[in-house]
C-alpha positions as CSV (number, residue, x, y, z in Angstrom):
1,X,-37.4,37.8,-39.8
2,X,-37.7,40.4,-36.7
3,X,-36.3,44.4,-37.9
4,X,-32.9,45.3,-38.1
5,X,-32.3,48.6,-37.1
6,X,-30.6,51.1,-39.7
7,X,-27.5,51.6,-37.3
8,X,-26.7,47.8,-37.2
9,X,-28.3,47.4,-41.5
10,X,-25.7,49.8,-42.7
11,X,-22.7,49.6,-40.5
12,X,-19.1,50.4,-42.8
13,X,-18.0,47.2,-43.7
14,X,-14.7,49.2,-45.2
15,X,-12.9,52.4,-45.1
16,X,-14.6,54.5,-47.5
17,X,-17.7,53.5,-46.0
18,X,-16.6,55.6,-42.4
19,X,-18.0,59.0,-42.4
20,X,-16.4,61.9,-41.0
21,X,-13.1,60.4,-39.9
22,X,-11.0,60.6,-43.2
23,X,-8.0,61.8,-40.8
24,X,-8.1,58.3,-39.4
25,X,-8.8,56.0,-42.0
26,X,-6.6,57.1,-44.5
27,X,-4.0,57.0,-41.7
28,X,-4.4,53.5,-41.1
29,X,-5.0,52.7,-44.5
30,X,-1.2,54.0,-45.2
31,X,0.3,52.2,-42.8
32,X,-1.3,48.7,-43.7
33,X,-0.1,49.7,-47.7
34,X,3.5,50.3,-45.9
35,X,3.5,47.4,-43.4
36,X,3.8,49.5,-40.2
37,X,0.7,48.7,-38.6
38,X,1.5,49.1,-34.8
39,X,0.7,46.7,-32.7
40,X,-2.3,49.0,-29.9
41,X,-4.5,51.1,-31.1
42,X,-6.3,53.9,-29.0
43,X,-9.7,55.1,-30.7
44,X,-11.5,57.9,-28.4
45,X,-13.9,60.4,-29.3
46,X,-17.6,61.2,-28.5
47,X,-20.3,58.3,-29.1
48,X,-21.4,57.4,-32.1
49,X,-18.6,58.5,-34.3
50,X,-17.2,55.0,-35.5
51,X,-15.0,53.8,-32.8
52,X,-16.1,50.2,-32.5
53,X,-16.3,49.9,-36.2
54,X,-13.4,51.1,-37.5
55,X,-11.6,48.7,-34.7
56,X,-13.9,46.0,-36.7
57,X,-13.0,47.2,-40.2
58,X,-9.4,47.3,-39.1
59,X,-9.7,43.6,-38.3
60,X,-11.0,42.8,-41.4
61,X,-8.2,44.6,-42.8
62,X,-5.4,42.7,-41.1
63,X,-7.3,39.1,-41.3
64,X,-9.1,39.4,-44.4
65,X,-8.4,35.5,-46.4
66,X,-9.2,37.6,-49.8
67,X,-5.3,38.7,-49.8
68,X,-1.8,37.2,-49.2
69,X,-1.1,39.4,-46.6
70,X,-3.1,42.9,-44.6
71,X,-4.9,45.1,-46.9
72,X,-6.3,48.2,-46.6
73,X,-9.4,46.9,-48.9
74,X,-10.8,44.4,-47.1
75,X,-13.1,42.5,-49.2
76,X,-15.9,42.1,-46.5
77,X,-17.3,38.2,-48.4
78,X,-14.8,35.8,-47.3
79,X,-15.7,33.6,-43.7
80,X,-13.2,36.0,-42.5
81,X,-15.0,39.4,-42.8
82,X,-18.4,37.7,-42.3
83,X,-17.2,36.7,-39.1
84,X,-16.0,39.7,-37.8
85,X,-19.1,41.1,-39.1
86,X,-21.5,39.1,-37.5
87,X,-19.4,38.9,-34.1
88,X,-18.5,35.6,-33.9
89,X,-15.1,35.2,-35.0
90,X,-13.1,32.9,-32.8
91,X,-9.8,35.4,-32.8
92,X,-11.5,38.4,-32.5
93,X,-12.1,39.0,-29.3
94,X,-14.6,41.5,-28.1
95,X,-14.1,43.0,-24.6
96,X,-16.6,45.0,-22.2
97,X,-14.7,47.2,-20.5
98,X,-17.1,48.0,-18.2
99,X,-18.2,44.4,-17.7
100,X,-14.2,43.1,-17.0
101,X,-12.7,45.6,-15.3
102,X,-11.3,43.6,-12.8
103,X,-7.7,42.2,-12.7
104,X,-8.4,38.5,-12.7
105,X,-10.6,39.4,-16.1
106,X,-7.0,41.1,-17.6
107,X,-5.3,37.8,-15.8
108,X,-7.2,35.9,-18.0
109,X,-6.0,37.7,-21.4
110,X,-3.0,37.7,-20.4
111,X,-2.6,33.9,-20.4
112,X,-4.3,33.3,-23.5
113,X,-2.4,35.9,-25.6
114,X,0.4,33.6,-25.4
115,X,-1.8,31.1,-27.9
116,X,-1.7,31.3,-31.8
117,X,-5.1,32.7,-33.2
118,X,-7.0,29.4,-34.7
119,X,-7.8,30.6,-38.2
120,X,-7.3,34.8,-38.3
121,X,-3.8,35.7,-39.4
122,X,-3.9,37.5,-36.1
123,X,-5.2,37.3,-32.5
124,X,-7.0,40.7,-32.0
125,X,-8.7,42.3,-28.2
126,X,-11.1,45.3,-29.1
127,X,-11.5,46.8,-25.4
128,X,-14.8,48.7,-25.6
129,X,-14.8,52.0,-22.7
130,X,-11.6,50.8,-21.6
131,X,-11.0,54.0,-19.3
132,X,-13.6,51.6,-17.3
133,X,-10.6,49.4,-16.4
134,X,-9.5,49.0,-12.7
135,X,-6.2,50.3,-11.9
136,X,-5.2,47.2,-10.9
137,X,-6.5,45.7,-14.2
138,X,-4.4,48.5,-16.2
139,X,-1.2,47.6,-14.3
140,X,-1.4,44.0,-15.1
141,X,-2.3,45.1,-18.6
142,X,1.1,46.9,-18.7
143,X,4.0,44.5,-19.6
144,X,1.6,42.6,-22.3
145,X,0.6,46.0,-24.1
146,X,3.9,47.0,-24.2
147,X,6.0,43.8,-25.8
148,X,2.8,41.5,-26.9
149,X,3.5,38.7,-29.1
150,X,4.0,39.0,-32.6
151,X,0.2,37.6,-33.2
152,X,-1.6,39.6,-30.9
153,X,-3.0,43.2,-32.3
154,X,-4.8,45.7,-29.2
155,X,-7.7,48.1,-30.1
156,X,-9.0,50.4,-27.8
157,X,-12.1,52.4,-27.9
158,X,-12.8,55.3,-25.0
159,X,-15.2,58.2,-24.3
160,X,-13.1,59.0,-22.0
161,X,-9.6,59.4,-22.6
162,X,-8.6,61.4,-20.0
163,X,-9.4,58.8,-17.3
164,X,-6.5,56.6,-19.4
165,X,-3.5,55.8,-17.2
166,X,-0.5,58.0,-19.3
167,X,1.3,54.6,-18.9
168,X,-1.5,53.1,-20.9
169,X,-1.8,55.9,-23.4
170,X,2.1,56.1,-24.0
171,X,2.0,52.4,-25.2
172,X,-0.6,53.1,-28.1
173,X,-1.0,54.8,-31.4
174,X,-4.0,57.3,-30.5
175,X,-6.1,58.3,-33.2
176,X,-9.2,61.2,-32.5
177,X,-12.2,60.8,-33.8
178,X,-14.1,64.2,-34.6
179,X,-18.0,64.7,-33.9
180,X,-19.4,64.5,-37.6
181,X,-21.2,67.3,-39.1
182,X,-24.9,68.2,-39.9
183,X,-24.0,68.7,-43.3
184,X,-22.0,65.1,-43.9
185,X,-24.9,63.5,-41.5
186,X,-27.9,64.8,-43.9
187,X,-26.2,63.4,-46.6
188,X,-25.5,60.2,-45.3
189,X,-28.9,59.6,-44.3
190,X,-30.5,60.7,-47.9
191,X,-28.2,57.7,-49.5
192,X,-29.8,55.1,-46.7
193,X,-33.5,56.4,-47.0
194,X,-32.7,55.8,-50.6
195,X,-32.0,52.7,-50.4
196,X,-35.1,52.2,-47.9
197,X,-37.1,53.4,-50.5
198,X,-38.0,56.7,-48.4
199,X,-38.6,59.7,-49.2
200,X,-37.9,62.9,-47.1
201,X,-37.6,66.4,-47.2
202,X,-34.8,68.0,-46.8
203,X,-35.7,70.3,-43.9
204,X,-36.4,66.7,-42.0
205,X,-32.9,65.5,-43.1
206,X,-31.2,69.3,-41.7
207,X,-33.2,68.8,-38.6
208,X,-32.5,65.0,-38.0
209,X,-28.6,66.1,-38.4
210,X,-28.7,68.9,-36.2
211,X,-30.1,66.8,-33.5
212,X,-27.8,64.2,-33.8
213,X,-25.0,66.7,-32.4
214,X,-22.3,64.8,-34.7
215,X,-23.2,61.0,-34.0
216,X,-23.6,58.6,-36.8
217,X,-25.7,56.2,-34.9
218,X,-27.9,58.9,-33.0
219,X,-28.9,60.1,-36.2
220,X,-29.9,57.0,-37.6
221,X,-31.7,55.8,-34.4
222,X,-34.0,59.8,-34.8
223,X,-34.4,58.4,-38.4
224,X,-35.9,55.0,-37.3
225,X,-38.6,56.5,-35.2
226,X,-39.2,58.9,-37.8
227,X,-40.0,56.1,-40.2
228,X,-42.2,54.1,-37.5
229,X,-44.5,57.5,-37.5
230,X,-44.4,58.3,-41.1
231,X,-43.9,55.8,-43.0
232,X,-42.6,56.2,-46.9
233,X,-42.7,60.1,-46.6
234,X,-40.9,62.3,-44.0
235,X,-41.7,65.6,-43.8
236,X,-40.0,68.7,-41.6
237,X,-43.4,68.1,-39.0
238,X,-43.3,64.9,-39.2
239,X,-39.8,65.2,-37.3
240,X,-40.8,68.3,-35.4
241,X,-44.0,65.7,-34.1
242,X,-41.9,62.4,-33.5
243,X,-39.1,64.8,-31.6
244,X,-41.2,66.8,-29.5
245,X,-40.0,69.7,-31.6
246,X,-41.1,73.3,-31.2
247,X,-40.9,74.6,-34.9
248,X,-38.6,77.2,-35.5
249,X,-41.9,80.0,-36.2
250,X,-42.0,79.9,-32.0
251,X,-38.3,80.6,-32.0
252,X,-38.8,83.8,-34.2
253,X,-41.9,84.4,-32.3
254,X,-40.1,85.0,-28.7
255,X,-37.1,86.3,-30.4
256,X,-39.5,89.4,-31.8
257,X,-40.9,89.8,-28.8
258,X,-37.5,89.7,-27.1
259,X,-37.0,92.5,-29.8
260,X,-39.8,94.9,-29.2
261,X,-39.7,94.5,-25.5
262,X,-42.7,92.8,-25.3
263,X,-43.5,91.2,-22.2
264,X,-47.3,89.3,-22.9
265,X,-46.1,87.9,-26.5
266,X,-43.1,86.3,-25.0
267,X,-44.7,84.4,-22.0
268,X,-47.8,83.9,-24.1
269,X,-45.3,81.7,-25.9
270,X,-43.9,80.1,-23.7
271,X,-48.0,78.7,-22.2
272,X,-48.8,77.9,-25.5
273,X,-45.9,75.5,-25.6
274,X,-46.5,74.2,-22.3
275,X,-50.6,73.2,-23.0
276,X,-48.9,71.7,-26.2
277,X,-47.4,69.1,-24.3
278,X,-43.8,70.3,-25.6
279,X,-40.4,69.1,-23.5
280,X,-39.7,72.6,-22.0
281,X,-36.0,71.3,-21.4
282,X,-35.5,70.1,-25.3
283,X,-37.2,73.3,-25.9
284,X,-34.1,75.5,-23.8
285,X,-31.7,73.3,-25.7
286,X,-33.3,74.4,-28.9
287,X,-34.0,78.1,-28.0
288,X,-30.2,78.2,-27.2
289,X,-29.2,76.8,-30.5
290,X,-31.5,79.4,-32.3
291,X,-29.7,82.4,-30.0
292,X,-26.5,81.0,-30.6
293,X,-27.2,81.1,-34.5
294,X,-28.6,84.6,-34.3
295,X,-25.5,85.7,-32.7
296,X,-23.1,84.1,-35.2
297,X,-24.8,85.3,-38.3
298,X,-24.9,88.8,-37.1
299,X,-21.9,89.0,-35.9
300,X,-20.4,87.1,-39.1
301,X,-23.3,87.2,-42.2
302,X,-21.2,84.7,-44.0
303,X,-21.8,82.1,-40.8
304,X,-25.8,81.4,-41.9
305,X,-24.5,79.3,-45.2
306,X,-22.5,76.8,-42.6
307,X,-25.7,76.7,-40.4
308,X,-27.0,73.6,-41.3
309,X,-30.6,75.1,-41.6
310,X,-33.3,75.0,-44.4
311,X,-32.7,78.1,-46.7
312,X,-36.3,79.6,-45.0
313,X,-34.8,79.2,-41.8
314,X,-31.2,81.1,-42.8
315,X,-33.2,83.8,-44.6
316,X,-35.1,84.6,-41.2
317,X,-32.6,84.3,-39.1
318,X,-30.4,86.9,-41.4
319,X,-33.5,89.5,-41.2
320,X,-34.0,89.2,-37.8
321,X,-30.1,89.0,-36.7
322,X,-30.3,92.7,-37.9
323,X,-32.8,94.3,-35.4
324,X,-30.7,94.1,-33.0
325,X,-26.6,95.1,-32.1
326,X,-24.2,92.5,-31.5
327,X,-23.9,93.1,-28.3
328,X,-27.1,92.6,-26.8
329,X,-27.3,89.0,-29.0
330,X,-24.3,88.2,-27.1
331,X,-26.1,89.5,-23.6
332,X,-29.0,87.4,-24.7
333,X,-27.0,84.5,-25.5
334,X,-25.2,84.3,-22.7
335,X,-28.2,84.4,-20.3
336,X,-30.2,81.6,-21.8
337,X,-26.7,80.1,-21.5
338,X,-26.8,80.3,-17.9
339,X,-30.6,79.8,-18.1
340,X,-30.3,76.8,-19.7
341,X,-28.1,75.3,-17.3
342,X,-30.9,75.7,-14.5
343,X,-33.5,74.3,-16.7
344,X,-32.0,71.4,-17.3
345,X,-31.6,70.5,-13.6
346,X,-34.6,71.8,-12.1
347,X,-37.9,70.2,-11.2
348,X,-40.1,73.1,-12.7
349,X,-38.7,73.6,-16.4
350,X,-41.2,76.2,-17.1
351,X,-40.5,78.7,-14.1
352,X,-36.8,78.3,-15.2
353,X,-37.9,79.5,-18.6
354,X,-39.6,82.0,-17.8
355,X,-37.5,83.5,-15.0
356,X,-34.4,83.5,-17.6
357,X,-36.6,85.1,-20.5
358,X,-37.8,87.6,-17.9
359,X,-34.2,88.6,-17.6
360,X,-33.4,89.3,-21.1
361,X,-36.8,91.7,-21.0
362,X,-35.0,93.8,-18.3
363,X,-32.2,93.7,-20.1
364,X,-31.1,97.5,-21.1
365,X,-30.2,98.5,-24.7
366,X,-26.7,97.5,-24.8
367,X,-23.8,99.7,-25.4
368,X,-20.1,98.9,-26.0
369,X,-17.9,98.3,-23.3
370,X,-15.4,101.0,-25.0
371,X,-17.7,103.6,-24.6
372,X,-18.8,102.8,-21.1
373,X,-14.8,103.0,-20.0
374,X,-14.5,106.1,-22.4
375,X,-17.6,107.7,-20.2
376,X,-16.3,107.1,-17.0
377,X,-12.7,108.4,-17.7
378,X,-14.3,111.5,-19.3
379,X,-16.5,111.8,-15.7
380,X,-13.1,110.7,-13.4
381,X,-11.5,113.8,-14.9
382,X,-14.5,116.1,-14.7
383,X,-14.9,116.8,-18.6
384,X,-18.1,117.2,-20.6
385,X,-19.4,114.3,-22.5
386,X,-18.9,114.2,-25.7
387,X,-21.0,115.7,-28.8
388,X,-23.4,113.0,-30.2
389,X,-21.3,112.3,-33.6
390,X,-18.9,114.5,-33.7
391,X,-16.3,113.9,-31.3
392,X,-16.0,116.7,-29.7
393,X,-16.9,118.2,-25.8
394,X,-19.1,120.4,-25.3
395,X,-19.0,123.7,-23.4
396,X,-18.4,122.9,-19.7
397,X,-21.0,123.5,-17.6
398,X,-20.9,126.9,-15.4
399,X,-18.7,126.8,-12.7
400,X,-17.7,122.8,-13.4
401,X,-14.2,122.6,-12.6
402,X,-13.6,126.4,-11.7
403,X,-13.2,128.0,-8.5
404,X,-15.4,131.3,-8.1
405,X,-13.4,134.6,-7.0
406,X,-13.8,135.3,-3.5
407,X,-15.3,138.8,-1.9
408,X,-13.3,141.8,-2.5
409,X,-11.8,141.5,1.1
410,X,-9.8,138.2,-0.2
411,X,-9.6,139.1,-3.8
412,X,-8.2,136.3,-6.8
413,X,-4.6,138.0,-6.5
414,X,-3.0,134.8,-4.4
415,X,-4.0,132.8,-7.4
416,X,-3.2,134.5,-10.4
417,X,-0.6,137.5,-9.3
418,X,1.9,137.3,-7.1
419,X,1.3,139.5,-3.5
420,X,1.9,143.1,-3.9
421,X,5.1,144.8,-2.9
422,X,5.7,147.0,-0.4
423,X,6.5,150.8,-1.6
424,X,8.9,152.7,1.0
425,X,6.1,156.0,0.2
426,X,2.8,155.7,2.5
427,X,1.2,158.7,0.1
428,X,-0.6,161.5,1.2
429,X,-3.8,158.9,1.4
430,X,-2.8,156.1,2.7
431,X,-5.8,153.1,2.3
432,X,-8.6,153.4,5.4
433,X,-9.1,149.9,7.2
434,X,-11.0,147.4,5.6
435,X,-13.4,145.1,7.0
436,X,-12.8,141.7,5.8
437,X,-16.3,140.2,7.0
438,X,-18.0,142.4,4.6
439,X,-14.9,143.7,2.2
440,X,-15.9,147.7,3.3
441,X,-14.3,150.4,4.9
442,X,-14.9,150.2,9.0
443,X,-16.5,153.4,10.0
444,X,-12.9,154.1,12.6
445,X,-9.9,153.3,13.5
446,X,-10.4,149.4,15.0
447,X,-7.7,149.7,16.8
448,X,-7.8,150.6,20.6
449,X,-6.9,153.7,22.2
450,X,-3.3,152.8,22.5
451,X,-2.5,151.6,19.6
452,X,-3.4,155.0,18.0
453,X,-0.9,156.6,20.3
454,X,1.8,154.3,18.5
455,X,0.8,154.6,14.2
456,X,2.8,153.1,11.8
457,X,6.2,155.0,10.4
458,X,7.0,155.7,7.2
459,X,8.7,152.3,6.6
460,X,6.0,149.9,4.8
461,X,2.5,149.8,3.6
462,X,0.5,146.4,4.7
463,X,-0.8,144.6,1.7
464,X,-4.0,145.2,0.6
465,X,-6.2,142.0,2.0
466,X,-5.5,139.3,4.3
467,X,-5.2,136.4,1.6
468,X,-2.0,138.0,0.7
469,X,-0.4,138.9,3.8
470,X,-0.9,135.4,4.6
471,X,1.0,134.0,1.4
472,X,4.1,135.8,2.2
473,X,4.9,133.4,5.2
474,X,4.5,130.1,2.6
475,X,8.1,129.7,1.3
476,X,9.5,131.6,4.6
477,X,8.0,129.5,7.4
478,X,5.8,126.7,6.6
479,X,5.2,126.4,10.6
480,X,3.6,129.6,10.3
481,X,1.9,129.7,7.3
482,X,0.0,126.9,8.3
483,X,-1.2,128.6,11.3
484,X,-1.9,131.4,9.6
485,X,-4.4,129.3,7.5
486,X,-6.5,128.9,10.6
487,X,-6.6,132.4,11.5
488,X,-10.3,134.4,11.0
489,X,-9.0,138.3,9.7
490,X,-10.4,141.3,11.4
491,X,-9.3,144.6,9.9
492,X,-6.3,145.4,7.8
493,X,-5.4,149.2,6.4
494,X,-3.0,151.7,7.8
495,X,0.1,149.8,8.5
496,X,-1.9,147.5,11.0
497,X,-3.4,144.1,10.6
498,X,-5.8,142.7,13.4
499,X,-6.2,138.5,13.1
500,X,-8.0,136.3,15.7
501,X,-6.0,132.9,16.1
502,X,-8.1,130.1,17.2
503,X,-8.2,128.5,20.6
504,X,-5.9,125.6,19.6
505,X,-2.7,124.3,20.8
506,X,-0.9,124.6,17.6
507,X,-2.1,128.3,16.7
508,X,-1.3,129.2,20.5
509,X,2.3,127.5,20.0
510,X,3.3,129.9,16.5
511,X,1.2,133.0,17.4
512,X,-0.4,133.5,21.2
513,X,2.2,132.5,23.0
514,X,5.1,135.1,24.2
515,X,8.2,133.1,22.3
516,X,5.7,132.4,18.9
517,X,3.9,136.2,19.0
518,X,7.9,136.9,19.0
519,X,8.6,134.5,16.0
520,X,5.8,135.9,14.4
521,X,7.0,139.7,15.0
522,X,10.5,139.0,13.6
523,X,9.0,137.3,10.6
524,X,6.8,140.4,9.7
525,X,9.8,143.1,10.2
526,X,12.0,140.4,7.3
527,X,8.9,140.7,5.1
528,X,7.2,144.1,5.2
529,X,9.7,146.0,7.2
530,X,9.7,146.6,10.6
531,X,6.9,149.3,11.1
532,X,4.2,147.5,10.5
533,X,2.1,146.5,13.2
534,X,0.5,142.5,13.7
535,X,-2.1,142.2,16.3
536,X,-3.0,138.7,17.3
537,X,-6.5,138.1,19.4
538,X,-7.4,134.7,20.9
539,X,-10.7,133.6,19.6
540,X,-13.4,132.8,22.3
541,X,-14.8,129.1,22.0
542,X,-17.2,129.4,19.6
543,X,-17.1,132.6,18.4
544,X,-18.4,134.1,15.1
545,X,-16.0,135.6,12.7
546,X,-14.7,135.8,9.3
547,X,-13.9,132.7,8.5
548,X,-10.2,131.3,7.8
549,X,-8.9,130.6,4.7
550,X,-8.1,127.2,5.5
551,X,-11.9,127.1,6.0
552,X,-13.1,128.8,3.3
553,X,-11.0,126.5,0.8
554,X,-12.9,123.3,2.6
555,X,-16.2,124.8,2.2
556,X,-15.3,125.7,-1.7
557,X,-13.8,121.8,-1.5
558,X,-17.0,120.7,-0.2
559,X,-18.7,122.9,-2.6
560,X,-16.7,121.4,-6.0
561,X,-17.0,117.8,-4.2
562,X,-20.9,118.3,-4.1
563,X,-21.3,119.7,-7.5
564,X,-18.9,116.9,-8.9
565,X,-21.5,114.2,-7.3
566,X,-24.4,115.8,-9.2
567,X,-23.5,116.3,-12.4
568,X,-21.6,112.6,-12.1
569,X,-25.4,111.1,-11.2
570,X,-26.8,112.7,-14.2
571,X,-24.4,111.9,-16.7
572,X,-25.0,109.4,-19.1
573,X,-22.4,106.7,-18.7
574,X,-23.9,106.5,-15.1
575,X,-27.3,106.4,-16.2
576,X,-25.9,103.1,-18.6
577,X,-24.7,101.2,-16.0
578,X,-27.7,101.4,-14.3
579,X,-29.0,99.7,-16.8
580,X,-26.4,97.5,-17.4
581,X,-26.3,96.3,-14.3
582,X,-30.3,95.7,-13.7
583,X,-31.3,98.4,-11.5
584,X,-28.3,98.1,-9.3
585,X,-27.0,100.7,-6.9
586,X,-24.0,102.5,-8.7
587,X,-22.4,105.0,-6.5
588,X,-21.1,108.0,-7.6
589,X,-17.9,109.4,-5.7
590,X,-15.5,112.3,-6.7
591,X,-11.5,111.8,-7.3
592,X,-9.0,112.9,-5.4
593,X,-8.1,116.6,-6.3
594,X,-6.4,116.5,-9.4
595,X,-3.3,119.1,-9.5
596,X,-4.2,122.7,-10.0
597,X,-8.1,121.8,-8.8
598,X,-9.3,123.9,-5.9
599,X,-7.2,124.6,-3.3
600,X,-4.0,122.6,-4.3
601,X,-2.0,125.6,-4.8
602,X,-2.0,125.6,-1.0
């Protein structure tokens, strides 16, 4: 008698012989108990999970000769169940869908539903991969499926349910079948080898169901070519040997190495496995399994007992899962993801390894994403970083996020005092000029010969530097404040101040010109009285002089913006995403002025 595979020897002839599915069975089983069993059934689920035979054991159930009636305990020995079980019952009818998928195949049922089933109680279509149905085939289908007679039960298994017409799907009673478990599957297959009188090891039986990725009938076809090697006695290597399985020391191997940031160990690996003879793509598969494991158990500890893994495997993985943070398994994880995906497709396995293992080596020590944002709002709003530990800023650095005090000539007065008033008593002293260049007394009078003829009167004293003479006009005329701004000082003392304007159409519009020198005048006698004496000089294209305050506040601007740009390229955070991002150019570029920064009170 020629070998009966284990997937065909012990198919469920009943209920309690489906694994996995308990959701489903006992479902039917209730409504067979209740007489409500609906007349199209949609089974759909991944392979191997007992679609096809629960539509079998269901049609025992209904034409079992044991009973009077349906049962949901079919008996599985009268020429009824034998039938069905052997596939050659006359009224159970078992479709291809991928075979008939054309609409003269559905034609055909359709005529011959109208017949009374020959010796079943009732006339029953099992439509394997029916989402392989022609349109046209599920349109004729439609009228039958929804009012079939009385005699005539539909079951309908799928992959695929989404390809289902919604008219089709809105006309059955869908039932989903789940992927079964490594656990379930282990056990499963240590009853049958029992029965085979077999004996294995119960790493081999965790490694067989962890490979069989919740299919019944995948794991038992592993099992038979596990047999056909070892014979009475399956061990762990004997699996690992059949499979083409790197054993899970390599795993650990690469994942230390991955670790310790050590280059040579990890591709050493990797040519070991490849003079082996091992399937670099299974091997991806299985790497990403062991990553994805790591990542779960440190992340969760209490995730290792639900592995599925031999208890020498779970204590490993527990150690190891511990030399490094959760974050950089997840980095790890998520490359071989993406790795894995290349492997798979590409021509040259190996490289693909490689390449993707080379990645996680570059990868930086992770850090949290909290911190990083934390880092980069401390450096948008110029603040220290904080205190390793302790939560706190340090001491800003000097001169980070101050302005320096100008030379005596403009002193800080604009900025922290408000400008001096006028007293209507000169003194016996009054100040000598001062040279705002160098912030001394000039050696004379700067004034020409006829302007000493005309001095001051007894009206006002000038303010005592140009800075606040110049601040006066910023709530009065904003037209002239601004040109102000622009204006290089030359001397001020003695009732006089002496100003170049710059060759510009705007400074010639408020200041040089006869109508704006007469603005200007009329300005100066409202604020400081009407003694004091304003002389305006065109500057010469080019010319050298003090400079403006408008300019000085875009060089100490420029200044701030530069130091900014420094100390942001040496911080920290930066320094991370450098890192984070593999070497990649992260630029480094100041806010806007934040209020009461440099030069705002302007």
């Amino acid at each position: 008698m020629s070998y009966l595979v284990l997937a065909r020897k012990y198919r469920p002839g009943a209920f309690e012989e489906i694994i996995g599915q308990r959701h489903v069975t006992r479902t039917l089983q209730n409504a067979i108990r209740k007489g409500k069993v609906h007349h199209a059934f949609l089974f759909t689920g991944t392979r191997g999970v007992g679609k096809t035979t629960t539509a079998r054991v269901l049609a025992k159930a209904l034409c079992c000769l044991d009973s009077d009636g349906p049962t949901d305990t079919p008996c599985g020995r009268c020429e009824m169940c034998r039938a069905i079980s052997a596939g050659n019952a006359v009224d159970i009818n078992e479709i291809d869908g991928a075979s008939n998928n054309s609409v003269n195949d559905i034609r055909d049922l359709r005529d011959n539903v109208q017949y009374r089933p020959q010796h079943a109680r009732f006339k029953i279509y099992i439509i394997d991969e029916v989402h392989m149905l022609s349109t046209a085939a599920f349109n004729a289908l439609l009228k039958t499926l929804e009012e079939p007679p009385e005699h005539v039960k539909f079951m309908f298994a799928t992959t695929e349910s989404h390809k289902i017409p919604q008219t089709i799907l809105s006309r059955c009673q869908r039932y989903d079948f789940k992927s079964v478990s490594a656990v379930e599957l282990a056990e499963h297959l240590r009853g049958l080898l029992e029965r085979e009188g077999v004996s294995v090891s119960e790493g081999a039986l965790a490694t067989i169901g962890r490979l069989a990725r919740g299919s019944v009938r995948d794991s038992l076809s592993l099992t038979d070519s596990v047999i056909a090697y070892a014979g009475e006695s399956v061990s762990e290597e004997d699996v690992r040997t059949v499979l083409g399985l790197a054993d899970a020391a390599v795993f650990e191997r690469i994942v230390r190495a991955l670790v310790d940031r050590n280059g040579p160990e990890v591709f050493r690996a990797v040519e070991e496995l490849a003079d082996y003879g091992h399937d670099i793509r299974q091997f991806g598969n299985d790497f990403l399994e062991y990553l994805r494991d790591l990542t779960l158990v440190r992340s969760h500890p209490a995730a290792a007992e639900r592995l599925g893994r031999p208890d020498t495997e779970v204590r490993a993985l527990t150690e190891l899962s511990q030399k490094a943070d959760p974050s950089e398994w997840i980095a790890w994880f998520d490359l071989m993801v993406e790795g894995q995906e290349r492997i798979a497709r590409s021509e040259q396995a190996r490289y693909m390894l490689e390449l993707t293992l080379a990645k996680m080596l570059q990868l930086g020590r992770m850090r949290p994403v909290d911190d990083l944002l934390a880092g980069l709002s401390r450096l948008a709003r110029n603040l220290p970083p904080e205190s390793a530990g302790t939560g706190r800023t340090s001491a800003p650095p000097p001169g980070a996020g101050t302005r320096p005090a100008r030379s005596k000539a403009v002193s800080e007065t604009r900025t922290t005092t408000p400008a001096p008033e006028f007293p209507t008593d000169p003194g016996p002293d009054p100040e000598p000029p001062i040279d705002i260049r160098t912030g001394k007394p000039m050696p004379g009078d700067p004034l020409p010969e006829k302007d000493r003829a005309n001095p001051p009167g007894e009206g006002a004293r000038p303010p005592a530097d140009w800075e606040g003479f110049v601040e006066r006009f910023k709530t009065e005329s904003r037209a002239l404040w601004s040109a102000l701004m622009t204006c290089r000082p030359l001397a001020i003392g003695n009732g006089r101040v002496r100003f170049e304007y710059p060759d510009t159409p705007v400074a010639f519009e408020q200041i040089g010109s006869p109508e704006g020198g007469r603005r200007l005048q009329e300005a100066v006698g409202e604020l400081f009285g009407k003694t004091l004496i304003v002389e305006a000089v065109r500057g010469a294209a080019g010319s050298v002089g003090a400079p403006s305050l408008a300019e000085q506040d875009r060089a100490e601007a420029r200044r701030l913006r530069e130091q900014a740009v420094e100390r942001g390229k040496k911080d920290e955070t930066v320094t991370l995403l450098r890192e984070v991002f593999e070497g990649g150019k992260v630029k480094v570029t100041p806010l806007a002025a934040a209020p009461g920064a440099a030069g705002s009170k302007r």
